[in-house]
Legacy VTK file of the C-alpha trace (Angstrom):
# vtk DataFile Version 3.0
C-alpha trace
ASCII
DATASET POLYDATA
POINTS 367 float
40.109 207.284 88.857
39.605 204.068 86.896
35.978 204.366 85.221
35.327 200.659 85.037
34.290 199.614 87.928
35.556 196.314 89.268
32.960 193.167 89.879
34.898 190.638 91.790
34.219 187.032 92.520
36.839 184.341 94.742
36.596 181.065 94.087
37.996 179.856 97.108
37.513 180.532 100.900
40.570 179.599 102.829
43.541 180.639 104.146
45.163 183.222 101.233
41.673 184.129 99.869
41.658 186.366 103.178
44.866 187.690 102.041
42.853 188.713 98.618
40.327 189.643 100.462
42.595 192.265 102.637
44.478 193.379 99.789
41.449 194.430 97.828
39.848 196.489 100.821
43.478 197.930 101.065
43.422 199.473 97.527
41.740 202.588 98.447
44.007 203.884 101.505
47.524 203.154 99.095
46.768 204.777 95.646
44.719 207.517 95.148
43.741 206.225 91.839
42.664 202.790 92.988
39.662 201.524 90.687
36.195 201.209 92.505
35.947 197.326 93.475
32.462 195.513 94.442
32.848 191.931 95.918
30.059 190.091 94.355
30.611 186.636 95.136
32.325 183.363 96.920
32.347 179.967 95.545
34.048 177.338 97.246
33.169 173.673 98.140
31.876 174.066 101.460
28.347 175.916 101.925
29.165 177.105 105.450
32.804 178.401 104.869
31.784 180.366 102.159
28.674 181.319 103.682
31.001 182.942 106.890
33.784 184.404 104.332
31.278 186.349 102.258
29.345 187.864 105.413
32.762 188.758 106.816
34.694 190.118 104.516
31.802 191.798 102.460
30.996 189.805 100.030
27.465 190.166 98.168
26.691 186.278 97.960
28.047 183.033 98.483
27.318 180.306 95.778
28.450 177.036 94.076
30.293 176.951 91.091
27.514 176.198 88.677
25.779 179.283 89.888
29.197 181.535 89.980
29.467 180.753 86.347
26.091 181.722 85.402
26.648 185.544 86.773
27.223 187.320 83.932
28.173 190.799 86.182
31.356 189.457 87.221
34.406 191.383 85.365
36.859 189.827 87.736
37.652 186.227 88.973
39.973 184.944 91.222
41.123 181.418 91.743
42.160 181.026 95.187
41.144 177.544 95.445
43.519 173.977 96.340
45.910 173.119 93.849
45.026 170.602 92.245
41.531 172.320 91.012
43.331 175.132 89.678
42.945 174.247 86.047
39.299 172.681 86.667
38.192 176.315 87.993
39.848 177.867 85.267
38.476 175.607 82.448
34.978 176.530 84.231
35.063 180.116 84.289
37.089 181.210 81.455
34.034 181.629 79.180
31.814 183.553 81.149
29.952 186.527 79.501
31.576 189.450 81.133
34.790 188.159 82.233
37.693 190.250 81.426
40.544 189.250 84.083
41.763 186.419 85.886
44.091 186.180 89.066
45.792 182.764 89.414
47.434 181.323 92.415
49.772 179.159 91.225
50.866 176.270 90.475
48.663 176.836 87.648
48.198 173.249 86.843
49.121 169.788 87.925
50.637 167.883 84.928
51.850 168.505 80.681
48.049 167.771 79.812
46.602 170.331 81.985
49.562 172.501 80.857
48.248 171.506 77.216
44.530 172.180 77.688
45.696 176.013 79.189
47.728 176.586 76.118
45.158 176.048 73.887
42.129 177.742 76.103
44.618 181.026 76.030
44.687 181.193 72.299
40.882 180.707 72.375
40.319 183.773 75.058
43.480 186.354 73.576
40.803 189.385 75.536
40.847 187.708 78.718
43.810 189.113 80.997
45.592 186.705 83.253
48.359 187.308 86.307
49.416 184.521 88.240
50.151 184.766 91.739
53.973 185.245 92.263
54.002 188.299 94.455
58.165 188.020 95.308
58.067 189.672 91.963
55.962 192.948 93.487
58.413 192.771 96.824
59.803 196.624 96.746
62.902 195.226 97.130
63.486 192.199 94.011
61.669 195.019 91.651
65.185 197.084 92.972
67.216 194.358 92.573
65.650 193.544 88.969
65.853 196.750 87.514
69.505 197.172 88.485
70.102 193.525 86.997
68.358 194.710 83.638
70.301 197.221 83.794
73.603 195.393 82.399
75.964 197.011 85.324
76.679 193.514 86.870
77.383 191.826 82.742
77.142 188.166 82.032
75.468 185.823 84.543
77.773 183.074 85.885
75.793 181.165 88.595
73.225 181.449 91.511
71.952 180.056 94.482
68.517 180.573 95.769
66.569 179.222 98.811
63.016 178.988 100.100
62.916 177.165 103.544
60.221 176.657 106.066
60.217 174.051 109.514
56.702 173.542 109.914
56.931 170.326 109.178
59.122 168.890 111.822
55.848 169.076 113.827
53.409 166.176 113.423
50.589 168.012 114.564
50.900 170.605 111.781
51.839 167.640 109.454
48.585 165.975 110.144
46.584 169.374 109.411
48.236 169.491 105.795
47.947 165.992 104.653
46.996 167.410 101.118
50.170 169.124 100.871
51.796 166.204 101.278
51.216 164.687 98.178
53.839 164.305 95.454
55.283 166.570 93.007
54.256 168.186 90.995
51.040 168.390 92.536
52.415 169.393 96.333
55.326 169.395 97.745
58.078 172.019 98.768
59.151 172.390 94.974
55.871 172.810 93.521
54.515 175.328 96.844
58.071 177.272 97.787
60.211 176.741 94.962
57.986 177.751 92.521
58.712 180.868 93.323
61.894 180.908 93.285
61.762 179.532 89.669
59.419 182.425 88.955
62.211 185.156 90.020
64.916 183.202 88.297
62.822 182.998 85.068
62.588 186.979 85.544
65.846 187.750 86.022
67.330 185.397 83.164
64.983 183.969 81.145
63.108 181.427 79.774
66.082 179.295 78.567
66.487 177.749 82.198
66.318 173.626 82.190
66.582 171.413 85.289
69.624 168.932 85.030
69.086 166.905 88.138
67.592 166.930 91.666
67.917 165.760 95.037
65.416 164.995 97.436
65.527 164.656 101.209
63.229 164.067 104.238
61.796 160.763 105.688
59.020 160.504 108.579
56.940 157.579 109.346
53.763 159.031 108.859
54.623 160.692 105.809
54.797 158.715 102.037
57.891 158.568 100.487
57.365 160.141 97.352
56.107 163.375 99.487
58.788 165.600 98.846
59.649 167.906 101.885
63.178 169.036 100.863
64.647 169.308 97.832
67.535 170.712 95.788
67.671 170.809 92.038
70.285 171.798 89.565
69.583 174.529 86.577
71.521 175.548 83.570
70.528 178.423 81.777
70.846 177.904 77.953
70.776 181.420 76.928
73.827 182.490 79.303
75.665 179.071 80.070
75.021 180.374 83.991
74.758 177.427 86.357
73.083 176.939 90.098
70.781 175.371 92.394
67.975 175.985 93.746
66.448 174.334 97.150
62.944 174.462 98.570
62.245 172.957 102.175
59.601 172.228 104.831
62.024 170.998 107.557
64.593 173.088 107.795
64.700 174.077 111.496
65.238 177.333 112.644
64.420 179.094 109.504
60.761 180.198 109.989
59.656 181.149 106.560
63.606 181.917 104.997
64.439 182.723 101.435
67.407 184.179 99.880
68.417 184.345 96.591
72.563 184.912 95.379
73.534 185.896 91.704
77.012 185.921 90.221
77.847 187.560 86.895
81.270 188.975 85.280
81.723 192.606 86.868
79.590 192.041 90.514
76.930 190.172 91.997
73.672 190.415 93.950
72.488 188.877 97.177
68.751 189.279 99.086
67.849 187.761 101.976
64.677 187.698 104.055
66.322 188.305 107.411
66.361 191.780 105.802
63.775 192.618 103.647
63.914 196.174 103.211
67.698 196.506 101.698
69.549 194.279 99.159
73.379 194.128 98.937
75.526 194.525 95.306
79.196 194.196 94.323
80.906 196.012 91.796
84.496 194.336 90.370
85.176 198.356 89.721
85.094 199.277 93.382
85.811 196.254 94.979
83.300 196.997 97.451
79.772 195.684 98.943
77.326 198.045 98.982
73.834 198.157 101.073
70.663 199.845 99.312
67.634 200.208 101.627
64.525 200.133 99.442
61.555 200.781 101.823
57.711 201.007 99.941
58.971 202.501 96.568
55.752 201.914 94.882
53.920 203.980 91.848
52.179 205.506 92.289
53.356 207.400 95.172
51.110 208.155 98.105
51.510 209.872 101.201
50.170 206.337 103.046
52.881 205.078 103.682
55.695 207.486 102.716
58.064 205.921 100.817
60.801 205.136 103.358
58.036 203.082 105.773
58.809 199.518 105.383
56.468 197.748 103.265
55.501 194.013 104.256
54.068 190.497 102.929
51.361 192.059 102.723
52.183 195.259 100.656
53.241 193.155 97.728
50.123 191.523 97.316
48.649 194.891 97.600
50.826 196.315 94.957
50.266 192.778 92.724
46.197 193.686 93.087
47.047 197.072 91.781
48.611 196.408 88.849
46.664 193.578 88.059
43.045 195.653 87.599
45.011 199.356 86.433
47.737 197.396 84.280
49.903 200.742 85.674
53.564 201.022 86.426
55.681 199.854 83.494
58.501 198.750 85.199
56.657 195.741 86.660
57.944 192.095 86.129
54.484 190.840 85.607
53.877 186.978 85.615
51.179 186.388 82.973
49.868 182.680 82.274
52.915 182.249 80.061
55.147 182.780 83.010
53.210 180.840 85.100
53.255 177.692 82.701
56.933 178.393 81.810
57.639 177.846 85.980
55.155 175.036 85.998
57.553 172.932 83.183
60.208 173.069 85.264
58.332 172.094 88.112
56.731 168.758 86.382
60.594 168.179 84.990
61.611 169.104 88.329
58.874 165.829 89.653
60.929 162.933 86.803
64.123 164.051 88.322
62.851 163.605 91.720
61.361 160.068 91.072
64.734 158.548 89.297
66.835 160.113 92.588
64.049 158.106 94.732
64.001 154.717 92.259
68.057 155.238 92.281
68.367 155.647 96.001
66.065 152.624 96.970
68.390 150.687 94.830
71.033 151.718 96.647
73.062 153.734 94.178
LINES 1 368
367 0 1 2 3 4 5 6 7 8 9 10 11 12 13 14 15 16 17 18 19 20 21 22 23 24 25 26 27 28 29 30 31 32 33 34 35 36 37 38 39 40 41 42 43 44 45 46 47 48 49 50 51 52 53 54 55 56 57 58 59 60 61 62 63 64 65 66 67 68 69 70 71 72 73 74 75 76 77 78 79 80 81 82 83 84 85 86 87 88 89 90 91 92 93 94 95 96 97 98 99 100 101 102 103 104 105 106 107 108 109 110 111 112 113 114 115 116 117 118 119 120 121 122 123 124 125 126 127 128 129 130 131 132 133 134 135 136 137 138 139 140 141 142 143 144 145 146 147 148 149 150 151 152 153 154 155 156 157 158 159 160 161 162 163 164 165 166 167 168 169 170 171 172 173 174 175 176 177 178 179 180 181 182 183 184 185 186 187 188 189 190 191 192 193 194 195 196 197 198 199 200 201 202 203 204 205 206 207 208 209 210 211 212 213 214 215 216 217 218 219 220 221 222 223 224 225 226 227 228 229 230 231 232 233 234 235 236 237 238 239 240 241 242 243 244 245 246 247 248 249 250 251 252 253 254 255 256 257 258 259 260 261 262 263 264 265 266 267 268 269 270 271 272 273 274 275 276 277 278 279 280 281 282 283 284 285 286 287 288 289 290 291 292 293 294 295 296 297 298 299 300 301 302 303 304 305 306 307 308 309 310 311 312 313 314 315 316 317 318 319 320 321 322 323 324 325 326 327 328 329 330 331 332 333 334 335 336 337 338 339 340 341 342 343 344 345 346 347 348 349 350 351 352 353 354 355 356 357 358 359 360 361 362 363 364 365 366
């Protein structure tokens, strides 16, 4: 058992701060050597909403920021709030007296001077411990596919195709409940929200040497402003390997529910995932000249009898796994996106925003 025990405050009350909130109460029945956790507090904007979160899902106190600051027993924060206050929250907490770790949700920041300001209030804070939240990196199955990629088996990359798509945007009803989505990249929009991850497991399995080369954007409803981006496809080179690919993220694609896939070419095989099954990936080996199918089920560490290792995991049980090495820093062969990842995926994002205005400028011109 972890000695330290585990003060946690949200700032935040909506939608995935009930995830959090879930995957910290989960803790307990996975590992057997889960740290002791005590939700102290919920900050968030609205006085009632946090008020209902913290008496629900056991929170000590609800307060406002200036207040959440000032509570010097809080070990643990985490920023669960809108996107665009991501870096505000994190410029306001990051010198509190006992802090010692800080969970994320990307993006991290909105723009090259937030991205700036972060840089610099990192090297003034070296103690502090930050993850960001990319959980497709905890997903049983991508830490399989990863580790076989690291591996060397497959050789040289070549090029890759991944996609993120949703359709919950084709409805105007659901459009009109996420009007702050809507806003341009690299603030909102289907690049910033679903590709983002996507650039997060690309940067994991090859690197930081990835740059965006151009970009398409698609989508066009009356009630929605143009520059809102609701599906687009960019184009990546990877310096380090000369691989090539693309990359799409989308709100309208219909049919898909909540789809992502992800295809990687290299010299001697290749890898593919796809959501419509989670539990198994498929590789190729130029050797055998055959496709092979590995099932992956919960193959966490540390083991547990709950569930056995075969049982498959979830949405859910990656977030739970994220939470665990986040406060235990355990299992070494974690992927684990630190604030350098997180502002490495949030460069190509803002890049990924220019490309997306000069295909807009260059289309309304009619070229």
């Amino acid at each position: 058992m972890n000695q330290e025990k585990i003060i946690v405050g949200f700032i935040g009350s909506g939608g995935i701060a009930r995830s959090h909130a879930y995957s910290l109460n989960s803790l307990q029945y996975f590992y057997d050597d889960a740290p002791e956790i005590e939700l102290d507090a919920v900050c968030s904007a609205t006085k009632r909403k946090r008020e209902s979160f913290a008496t629900r899902y056991g929170f000590i106190k609800s307060c406002d920021l200036e207040e959440f600051v000032a509570d010097n027993k809080i070990n643990t924060v985490f920023i669960l709030s809108p996107n665009k206050v991501h870096y505000e929250h994190l410029k306001a907490i990051i010198g509190m007296t006992g802090l010692k770790r800080i969970y994320l949700e990307k993006p991290v920041c909105s723009g090259l001077e937030e991205e700036k300001d972060i840089t610099a209030l990192i090297k003034k804070h070296p103690d502090i411990k930050i993850q960001v939240g990319f959980q497709f990196l905890f997903s049983a199955t991508v830490r399989e596919m990863l580790g076989l990629w690291k591996s060397g088996k497959l050789g040289q990359p070549l090029h890759f195709d991944l996609k993120y798509w949703h359709s919950d945007y084709l409805r105007k009803e659901y459009r009109d409940r996420r009007q702050s989505r809507l806003t341009p990249a690299p603030e909102g929009g289907a690049m910033a929200d679903l590709g983002s991850h996507s650039l997060s497991l690309l940067i994991a399995f090859l690197g930081k040497g990835l740059r965006i080369t151009g970009a398409l954007q698609g989508g066009h409803f009356t009630d929605v402003r143009e520059d809102s981006d609701l599906f687009s496809l960019i184009s990546v080179y990877d310096d380090i390997s000369g691989a090539v690919g693309t990359l799409s993220a989308s709100r309208i694609s219909s049919g898909t529910g909540d789809y992502f896939s992800v295809e990687l070419y290299a010299q001697e095989g290749a890898l593919r995932y796809s959501s419509s099954s989670p539990d198994s990936f498929e590789f190729y080996r130029e050797e055998s000249g055959t496709w092979n199918r590995r099932m992956v089920g919960s193959n966490y560490k540390s083991v547990s009898s709950f569930p056995s290792a075969h049982v498959p995991p979830g949405w859910l049980r990656s977030m739970i796994h994220a939470h665990y090495v986040f406060l235990t820093g355990k299992d070494d062969n974690e992927f684990v996106p630190d604030i350098e990842h997180g502002l490495a995926v949030q460069r190509l994002v803002t890049l990924t925003a220019k490309y997306l205005k000069t295909f807009r400028e260059s289309a309304a011109k009619g070229h």
